[in-house]
N, C-alpha and C positions, 0 to 999 in steps of 0.2 A: 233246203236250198243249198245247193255247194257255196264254198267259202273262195271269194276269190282275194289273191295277194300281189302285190308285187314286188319281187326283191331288187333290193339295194347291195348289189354285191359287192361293193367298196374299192379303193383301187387296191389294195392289198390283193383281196382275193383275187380280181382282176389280174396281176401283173403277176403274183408270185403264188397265189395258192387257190389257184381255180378247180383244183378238185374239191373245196371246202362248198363253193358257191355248188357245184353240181351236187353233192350230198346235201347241202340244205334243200335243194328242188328234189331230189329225190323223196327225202325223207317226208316232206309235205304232202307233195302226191300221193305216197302209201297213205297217210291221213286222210289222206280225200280232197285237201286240198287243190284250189286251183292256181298255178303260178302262173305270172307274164313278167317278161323281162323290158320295162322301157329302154330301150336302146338308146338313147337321149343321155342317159345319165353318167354323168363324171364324177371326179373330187366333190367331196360333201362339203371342203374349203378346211377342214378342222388344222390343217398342215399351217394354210394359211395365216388362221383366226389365232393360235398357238404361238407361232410366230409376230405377231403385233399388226398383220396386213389385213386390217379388219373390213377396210375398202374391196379386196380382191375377195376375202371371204362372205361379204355380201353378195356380191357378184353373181358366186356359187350358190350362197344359198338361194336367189333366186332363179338364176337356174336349174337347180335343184326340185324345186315348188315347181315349177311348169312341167319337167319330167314326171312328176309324179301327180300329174293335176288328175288323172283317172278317178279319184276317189276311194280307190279301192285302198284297204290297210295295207301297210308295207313293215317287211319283215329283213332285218338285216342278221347276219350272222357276224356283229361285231356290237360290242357293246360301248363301245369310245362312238362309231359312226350313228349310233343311236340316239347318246348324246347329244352328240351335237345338233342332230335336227330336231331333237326332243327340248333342248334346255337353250342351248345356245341362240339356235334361228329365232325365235320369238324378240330374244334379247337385241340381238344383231339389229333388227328390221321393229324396233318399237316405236322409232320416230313418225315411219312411213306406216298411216292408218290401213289402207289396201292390202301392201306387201305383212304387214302385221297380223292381219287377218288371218293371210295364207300361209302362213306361220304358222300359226298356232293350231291351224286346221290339220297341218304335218304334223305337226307335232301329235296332235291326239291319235292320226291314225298309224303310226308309227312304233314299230317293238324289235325289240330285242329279241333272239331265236327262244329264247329260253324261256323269257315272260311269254310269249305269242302260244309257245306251247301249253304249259301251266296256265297260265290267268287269262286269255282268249279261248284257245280249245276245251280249255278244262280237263289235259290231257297229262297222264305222267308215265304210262306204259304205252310206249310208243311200238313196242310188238319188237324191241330191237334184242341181239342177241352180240355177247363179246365175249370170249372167254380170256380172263387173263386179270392183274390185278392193276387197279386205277385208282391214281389220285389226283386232285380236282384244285387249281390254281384259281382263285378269285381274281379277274380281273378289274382295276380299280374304278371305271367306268360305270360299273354297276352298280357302283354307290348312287351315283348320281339319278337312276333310272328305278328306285326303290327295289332293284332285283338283290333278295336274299339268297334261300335256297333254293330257291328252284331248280338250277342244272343240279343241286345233287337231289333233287327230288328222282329228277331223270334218269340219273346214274343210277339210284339203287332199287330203280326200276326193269335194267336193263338185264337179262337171265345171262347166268356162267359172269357175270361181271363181280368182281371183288372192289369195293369202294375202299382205299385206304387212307387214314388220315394224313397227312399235309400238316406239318408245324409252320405255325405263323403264313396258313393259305393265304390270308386275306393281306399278307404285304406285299407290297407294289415288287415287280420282277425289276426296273429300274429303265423299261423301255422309254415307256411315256413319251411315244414321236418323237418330236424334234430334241425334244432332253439328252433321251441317248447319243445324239450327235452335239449339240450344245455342253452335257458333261460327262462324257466318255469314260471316265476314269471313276464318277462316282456311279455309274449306271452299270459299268463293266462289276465294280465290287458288289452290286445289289444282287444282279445278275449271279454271281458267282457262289453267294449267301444263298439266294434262292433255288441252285442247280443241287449245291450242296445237299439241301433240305429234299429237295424230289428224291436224290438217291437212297439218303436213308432210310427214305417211307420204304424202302422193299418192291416198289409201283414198277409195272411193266410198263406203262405209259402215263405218262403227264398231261391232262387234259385242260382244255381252257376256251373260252367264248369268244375270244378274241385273237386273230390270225399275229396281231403286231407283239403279243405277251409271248405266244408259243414260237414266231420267230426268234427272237431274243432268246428265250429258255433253250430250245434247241440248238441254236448256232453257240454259247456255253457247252449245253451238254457234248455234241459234238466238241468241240475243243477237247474235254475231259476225258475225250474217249470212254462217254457211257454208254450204258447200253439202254438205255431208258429213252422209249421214242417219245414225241412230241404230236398229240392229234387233237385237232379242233372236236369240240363235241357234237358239230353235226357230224361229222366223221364216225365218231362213236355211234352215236344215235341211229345212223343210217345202216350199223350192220345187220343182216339179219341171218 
């Protein structure tokens, strides 16, 4: 019986990197998967929630929960957005028995691009193909959603792909939403530590599960005038 999903393209990918969302449906479909897009769906609230407006962020997560009332598992290609409807919504809405419910009902059928693949499909050779050398940035969100290795399961799955290691992958790039705006000056120097580190790995591209880590990383690199691009790893994933 086909698998059906629906993705949660986030506003990121939405506003500023909507080739990521089309690679994630892409990449599904060659799986066999089936995607539908509720058209319904906005902000997950996380900007909000982040910010102290836990009022507005309920809001959304209730909004959120009706857009996605289908049933079907839902697949996001960000792992901060996954988050939140994963850990957060339940939290938000525990007062309200109803809305709590429906929370926590998201919450279950709710993943991350990377777990969905690995630990739902039970998939790690996605048939993709990338010639060139890559190293793999942990975005911090992932703590939160027990995602380990899995994307580099993926990665060193992928043919002609060179996985290179990343010193200190697994520290924060210094985005963190509203933080990089709130502290600019300490976000800029993580940022800078962390572009630093891509370059030395040798990496023709720096990869990462989250569009708000790879904007950040990039718009550094860029600065730097490196040559080391910046690609979500549905992007990777989807070459063939």
């Amino acid at each position: 019986m086909p698998v059906k999903v629906s993705l949660l393209v986030t506003c990121l990918g939405d506003a500023l990197f909507p080739d990521v969302g089309l690679a994630t449906v892409r990449l599904l479909r060659r799986l066999g998967v089936e995607v539908d897009f509720p058209a319904a769906q906005t902000c997950c609230g996380q900007p909000h929630f982040n910010s102290g407006y836990h009022g507005d962020a309920r809001d959304l997560a209730k909004h959120t929960i009706r857009a996605f009332a289908n049933g079907h598992p839902v697949v996001a290609p960000s792992g901060s957005c996954a988050t939140m409807v994963k850990v957060e919504y339940p939290e938000l809405l525990k007062e309200d028995n109803h809305w709590h419910r429906k929370a926590e009902d998201l919450a279950r059928r709710t993943h991350e691009l990377s777990d969905f693949l690995v630990n739902v499909l039970q998939v790690e050779d996605v048939d993709a193909r990338f010639d060139g050398k890559v190293t793999y940035h942990m975005a911090c969100h992932l703590r939160g959603l027990g995602v380990k290795d899995e994307p580099e399961r993926l990665l060193r799955a992928v043919k002609g792909l060179e996985l290179v290691p990343l010193e200190r992958f697994d520290e924060c790039c210094g985005f963190g939403g509203s933080f990089s705006v709130r502290y600019p000056g300490i976000s800029g120097a993580m940022v800078g530590d962390k572009s630093e580190l891509i370059e030395k790995s040798g990496a023709d591209v720096v990869t990462a599960t989250d569009a708000g880590c790879l904007m950040n990383i990039a718009g550094c690199l860029r600065r730097r005038g490196s040559r080391v691009r910046a690609m979500h790893l549905a992007e990777v994933l989807e070459k063939t």
